[in-house]
N, C-alpha and C positions, 0 to 999 in steps of 0.2 A: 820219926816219920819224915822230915825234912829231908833226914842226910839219906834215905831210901828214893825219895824223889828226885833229888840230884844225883844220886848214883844212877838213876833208871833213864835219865835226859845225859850224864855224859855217855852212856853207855850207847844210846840209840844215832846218837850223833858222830861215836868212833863207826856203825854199822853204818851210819850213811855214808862215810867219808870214804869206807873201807870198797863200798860198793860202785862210787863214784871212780875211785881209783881201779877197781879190778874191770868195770867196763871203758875207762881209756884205753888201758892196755891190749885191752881182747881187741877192742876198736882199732885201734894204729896196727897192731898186728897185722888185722883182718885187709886194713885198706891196703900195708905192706904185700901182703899175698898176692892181693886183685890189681893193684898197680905192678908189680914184674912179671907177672902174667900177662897185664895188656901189652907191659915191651916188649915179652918175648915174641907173642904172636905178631907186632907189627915189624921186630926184627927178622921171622919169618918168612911174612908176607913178602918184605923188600930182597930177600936173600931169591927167595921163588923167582923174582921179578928180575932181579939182576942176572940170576942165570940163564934168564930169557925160556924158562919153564912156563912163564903165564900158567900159571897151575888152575889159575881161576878161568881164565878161557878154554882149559879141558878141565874140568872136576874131575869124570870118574877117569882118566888118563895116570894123574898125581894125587887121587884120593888116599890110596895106600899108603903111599910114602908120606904126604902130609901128616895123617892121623898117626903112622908110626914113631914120626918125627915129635912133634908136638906132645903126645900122649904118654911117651916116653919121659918130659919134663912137667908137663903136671901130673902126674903118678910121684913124681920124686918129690915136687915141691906139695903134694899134699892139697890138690883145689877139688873141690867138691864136684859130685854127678850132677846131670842133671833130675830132677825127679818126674817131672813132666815136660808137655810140648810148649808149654806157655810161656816159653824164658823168654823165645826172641819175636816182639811183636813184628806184626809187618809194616812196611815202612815204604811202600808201594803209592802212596800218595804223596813223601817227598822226592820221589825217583830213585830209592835204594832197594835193588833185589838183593834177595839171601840169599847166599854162598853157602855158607855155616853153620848151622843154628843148631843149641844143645834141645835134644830129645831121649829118651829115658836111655841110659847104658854109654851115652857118649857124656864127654866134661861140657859144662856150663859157661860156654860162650857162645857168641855169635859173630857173624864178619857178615857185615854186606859191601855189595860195593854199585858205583853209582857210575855212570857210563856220560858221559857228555862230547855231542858233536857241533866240531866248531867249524867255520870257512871264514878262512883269513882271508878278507879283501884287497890285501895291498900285495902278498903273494900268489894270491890264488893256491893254496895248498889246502888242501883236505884231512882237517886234523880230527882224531879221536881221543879225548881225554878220558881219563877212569881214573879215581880213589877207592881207597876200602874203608870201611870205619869199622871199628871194634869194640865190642861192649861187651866186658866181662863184668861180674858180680862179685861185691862185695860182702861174704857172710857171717856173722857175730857167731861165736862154738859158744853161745848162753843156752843156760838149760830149761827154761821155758819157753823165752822169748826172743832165742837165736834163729828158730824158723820166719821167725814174725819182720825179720830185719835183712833186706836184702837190698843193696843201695847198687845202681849200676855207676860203671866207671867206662866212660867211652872217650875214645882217640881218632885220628881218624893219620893216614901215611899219608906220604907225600904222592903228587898228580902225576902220573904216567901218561903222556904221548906217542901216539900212534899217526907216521905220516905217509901220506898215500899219495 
């Protein structure tokens, strides 16, 4: 009865260790995914920008191209739909409007971007700053409680000037 009881304790203890181990990996995976996801979108956003597209100052102008662009590499790299509206809250009370936001049939990120105007007193120039930030999701593929696990991963590019 002894060596039953010890065989039953190392046994439950190879299953904890075995479990602890199979959700790091699923885990670093998952952040892996959601972290070259958020660089690809904010090496996007900067590419948009450089080529002097401002694609966010017309949306529906470079909406096509964007989503073609972008949808084309997570389709390949495998990141998840959205399932509902509720991915990207609003953010309207720190001064970030939504650009982006996943809604059922489009991938699961969001972009907003946040607009600041400034007057430099010692030149007198009339400057207009903007950032984007980007919040993609981090998903666990566990079979019960991978829905249950969705951690955001956000960045934000670098400040773009506008002088007038």
């Amino acid at each position: 009865m002894k060596g039953a009881i010890g065989n039953a304790f190392i046994m439950n203890l190879v299953i904890t260790f075995i479990i602890i181990f199979f959700s790091l990996l699923i885990g670093g995976m998952a952040y892996s995914k959601a972290y070259r996801v958020k660089n690809f979108l904010i090496n996007e956003i900067e590419l948009f920008e450089r080529q002097d597209k401002h694609y966010f100052n017309k949306p529906l102008l470079y909406k096509n191209e964007w989503d073609e662009t972008v949808n084309k590499y997570l389709g390949n790299i495998g990141y998840p739909l959205a399932n509902n509206y509720s991915s990207c809250p609003d953010k309207s009370e720190e001064g970030f409007t939504k650009w982006i936001w996943s809604e059922p049939g489009r991938y699961d990120y969001c972009i907003y971007n946040k607009m600041v105007i400034t007057d430099s007193d010692n030149d007198r120039i009339y400057r207009q700053k903007y950032y984007y930030q980007v919040k993609v999701f981090m998903k666990m593929d566990l079979p019960v409680v991978g829905k249950m696990i969705r951690i955001p991963i956000t960045s934000e590019t670098k400040t773009y000037a506008i002088y007038r």
